[in-house]
C-alpha positions in Angstrom: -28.0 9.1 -22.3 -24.9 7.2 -22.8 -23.3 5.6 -19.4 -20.1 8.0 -20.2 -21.9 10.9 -20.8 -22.6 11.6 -17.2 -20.0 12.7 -15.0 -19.4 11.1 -12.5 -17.9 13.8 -9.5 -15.3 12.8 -7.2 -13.7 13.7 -4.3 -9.9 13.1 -3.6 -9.4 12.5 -0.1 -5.3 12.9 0.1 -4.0 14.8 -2.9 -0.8 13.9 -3.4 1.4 11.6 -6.3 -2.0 9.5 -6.9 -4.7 11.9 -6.3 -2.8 14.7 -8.5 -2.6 11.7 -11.6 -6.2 11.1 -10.9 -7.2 14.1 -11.7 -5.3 14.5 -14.5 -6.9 11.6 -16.2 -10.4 11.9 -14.5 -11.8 13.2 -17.6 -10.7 10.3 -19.8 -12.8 8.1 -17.6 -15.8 10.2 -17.7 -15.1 11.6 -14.1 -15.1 15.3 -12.9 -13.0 16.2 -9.6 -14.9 18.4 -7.7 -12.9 18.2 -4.3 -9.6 17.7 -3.1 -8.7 17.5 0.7 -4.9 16.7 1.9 -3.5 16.6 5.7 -3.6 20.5 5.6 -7.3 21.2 5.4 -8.3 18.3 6.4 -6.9 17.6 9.9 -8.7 15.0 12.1 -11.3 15.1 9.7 -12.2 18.5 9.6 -12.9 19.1 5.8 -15.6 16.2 5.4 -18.3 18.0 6.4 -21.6 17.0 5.0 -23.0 19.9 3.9 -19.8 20.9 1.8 -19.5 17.5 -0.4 -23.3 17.0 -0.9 -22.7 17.1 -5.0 -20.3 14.3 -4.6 -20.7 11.0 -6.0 -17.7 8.8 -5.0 -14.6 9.5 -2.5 -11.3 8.2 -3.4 -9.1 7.8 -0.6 -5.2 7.6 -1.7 -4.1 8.9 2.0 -2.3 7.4 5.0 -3.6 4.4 7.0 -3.9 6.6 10.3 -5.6 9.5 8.4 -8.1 6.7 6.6 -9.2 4.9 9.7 -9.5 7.7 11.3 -11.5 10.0 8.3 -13.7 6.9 8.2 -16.3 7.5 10.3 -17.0 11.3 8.5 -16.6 9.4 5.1 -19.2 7.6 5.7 -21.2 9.9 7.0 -21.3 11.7 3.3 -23.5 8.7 3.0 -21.3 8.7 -1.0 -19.4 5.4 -2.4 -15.8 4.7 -1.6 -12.8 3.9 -3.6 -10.4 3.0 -0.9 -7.0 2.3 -2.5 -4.9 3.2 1.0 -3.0 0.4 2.2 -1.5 -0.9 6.0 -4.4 -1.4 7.3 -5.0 -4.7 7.1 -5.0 -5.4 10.7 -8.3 -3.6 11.0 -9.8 -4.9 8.0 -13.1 -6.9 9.5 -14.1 -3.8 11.7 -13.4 -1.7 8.3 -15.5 -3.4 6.2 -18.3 -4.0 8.5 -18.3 -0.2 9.2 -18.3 -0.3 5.3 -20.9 -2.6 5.0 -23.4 -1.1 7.8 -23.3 2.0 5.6 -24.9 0.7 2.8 -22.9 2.7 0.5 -20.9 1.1 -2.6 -17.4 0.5 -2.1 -14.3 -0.5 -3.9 -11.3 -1.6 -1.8 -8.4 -2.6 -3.7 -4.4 -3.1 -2.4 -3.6 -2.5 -6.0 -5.8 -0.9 -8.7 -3.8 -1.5 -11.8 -5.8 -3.8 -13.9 -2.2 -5.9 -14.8 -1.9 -6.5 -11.2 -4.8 -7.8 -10.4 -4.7 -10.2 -13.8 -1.1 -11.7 -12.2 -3.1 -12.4 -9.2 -5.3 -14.6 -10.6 -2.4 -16.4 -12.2 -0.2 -16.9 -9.1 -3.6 -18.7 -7.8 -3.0 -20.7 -10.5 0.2 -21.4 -10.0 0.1 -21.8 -6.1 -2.5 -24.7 -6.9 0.1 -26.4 -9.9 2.8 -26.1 -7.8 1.2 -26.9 -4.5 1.3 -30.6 -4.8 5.1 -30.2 -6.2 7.1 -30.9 -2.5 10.4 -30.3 -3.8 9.6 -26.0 -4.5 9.2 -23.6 -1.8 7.6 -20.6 -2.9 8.8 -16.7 -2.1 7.3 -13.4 -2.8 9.4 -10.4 -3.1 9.0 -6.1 -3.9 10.4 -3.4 -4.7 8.8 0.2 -4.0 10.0 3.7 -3.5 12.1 4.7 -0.5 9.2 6.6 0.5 6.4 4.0 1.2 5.9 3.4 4.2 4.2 -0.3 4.7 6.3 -3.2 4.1 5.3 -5.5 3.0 3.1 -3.8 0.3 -0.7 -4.7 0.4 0.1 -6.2 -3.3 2.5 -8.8 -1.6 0.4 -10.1 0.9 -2.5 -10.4 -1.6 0.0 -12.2 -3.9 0.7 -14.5 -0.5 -3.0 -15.0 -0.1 -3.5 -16.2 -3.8 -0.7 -18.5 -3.5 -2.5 -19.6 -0.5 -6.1 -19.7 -1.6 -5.2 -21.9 -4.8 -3.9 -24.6 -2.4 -0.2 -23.6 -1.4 -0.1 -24.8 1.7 4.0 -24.6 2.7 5.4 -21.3 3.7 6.0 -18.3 1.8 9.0 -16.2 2.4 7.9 -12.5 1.9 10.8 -9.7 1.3 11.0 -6.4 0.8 13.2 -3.3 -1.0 12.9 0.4 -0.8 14.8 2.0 -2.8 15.1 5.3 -4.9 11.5 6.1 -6.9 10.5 2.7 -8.0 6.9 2.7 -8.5 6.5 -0.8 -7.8 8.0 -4.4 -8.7 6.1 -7.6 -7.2 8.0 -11.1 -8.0 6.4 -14.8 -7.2 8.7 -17.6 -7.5 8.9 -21.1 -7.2 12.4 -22.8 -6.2 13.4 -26.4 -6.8 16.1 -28.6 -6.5 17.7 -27.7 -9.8 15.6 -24.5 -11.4 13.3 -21.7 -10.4 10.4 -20.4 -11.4 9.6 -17.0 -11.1 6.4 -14.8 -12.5 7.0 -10.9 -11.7 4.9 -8.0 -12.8 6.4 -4.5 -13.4 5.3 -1.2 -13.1 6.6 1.7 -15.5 4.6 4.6 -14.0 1.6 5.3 -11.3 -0.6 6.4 -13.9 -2.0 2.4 -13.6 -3.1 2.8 -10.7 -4.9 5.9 -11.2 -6.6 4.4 -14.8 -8.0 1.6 -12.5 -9.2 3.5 -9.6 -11.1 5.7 -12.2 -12.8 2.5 -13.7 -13.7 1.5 -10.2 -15.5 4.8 -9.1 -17.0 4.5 -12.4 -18.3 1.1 -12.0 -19.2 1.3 -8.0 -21.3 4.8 -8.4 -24.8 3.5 -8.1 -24.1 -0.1 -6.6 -24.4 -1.0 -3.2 -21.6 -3.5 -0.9 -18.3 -4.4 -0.9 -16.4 -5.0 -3.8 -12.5 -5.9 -5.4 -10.8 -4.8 -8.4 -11.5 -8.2 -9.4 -15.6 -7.6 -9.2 -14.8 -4.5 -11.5 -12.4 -6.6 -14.0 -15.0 -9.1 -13.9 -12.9 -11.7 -12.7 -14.0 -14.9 -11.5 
């Protein structure tokens, strides 16, 4: 049987702007959505019963970081793999993916799931390392989201931080944020000298990219075990 000819069933754990596009392009990706739990039926938890999701193959959870960390335990416990594209948690994040980990489910944890995103990631690393030997240019990250998102900075931005970081930036990185009206989501890296800048930004026109790539992901994470990135599901090295 072709890979895409089995569904793969999903469960949306918070069903609001994301989960709603999800479904609506689940069966372009080969996916059928079986379940849908938001903060009304599933209140501290109480909708992740077991029994109820048994023909479930891999959770997506676009929620709230409260309502994640705090479902976590339960999701677990539906012994199913993760897609985890909830952000503002990053506090928590070794305890999370040891939990995670200790499982031994499959699991997908992404900041940003649109695959454009995470390809401008792996060029700010580049850039962090050209530039990091260059004294003269400090280095800023700045986004733009909808008035309505709550963490600031966005995950994205303090990945983009990280990248600069990992490739061998080693001055500091001023890191802004704007919310604003409906914006779905505008991340900027730039690079200031004594007489230009520098800047590489990424746009996004709708959320339906960050529904394709969480699709790919639970696609590509049903039937593995551990931790993984957008960039393990790219293939990017």
């Amino acid at each position: 049987m072709n890979d895409m000819e089995q569904k793969v069933r999903l469960l949306i754990v918070g069903y609001g702007k994301m989960g709603r596009s999800i479904e609506a392009l689940s069966s372009e990706y080969g996916c059928e959505v079986i379940g849908r739990l938001d903060i009304a039926d599933n209140v501290d938890g109480a909708g992740l019963q077991h029994d109820r999701w048994q023909e479930v193959d891999v959770a997506i959870d676009f929620s709230t970081a409260p309502s994640f960390l705090g479902n976590l335990p339960r999701l677990l416990g539906l012994g199913v793999d993760l897609v985890v594209g909830t952000t503002g948690w990053h506090k928590q994040e070794a305890v999370v993916r040891q939990q995670i980990l200790d499982a031994e489910i499959g699991a997908v944890i992404a900041a940003n799931f649109s695959t454009g995103v995470n390809l401008f990631e792996a060029l700010v690393e580049q850039a962090g390392a050209l530039f990091s030997e260059q004294s003269d240019y400090g280095a800023w990250v700045h986004e733009t989201h909808h008035a309505e998102k709550k963490d600031r900075p966005s995950g994205t931005a303090l990945v983009l931080k990280a990248s600069l970081e990992r490739g061998g930036y080693r001055r500091a990185v001023d890191v802004a944020s704007t919310r604003s009206g409906s914006n779905p989501g505008v991340h900027s890296v730039g690079f200031d000298g004594l007489s230009e800048t520098v800047t590489l930004t990424h746009l996004t026109r709708d959320r339906t990219t960050f529904a394709r790539g969480a699709l790919l992901a639970a696609r590509w994470i049903h039937g593995r075990k551990g931790l993984f990135s957008m960039k393990d599901v790219l293939g990017i090295s």
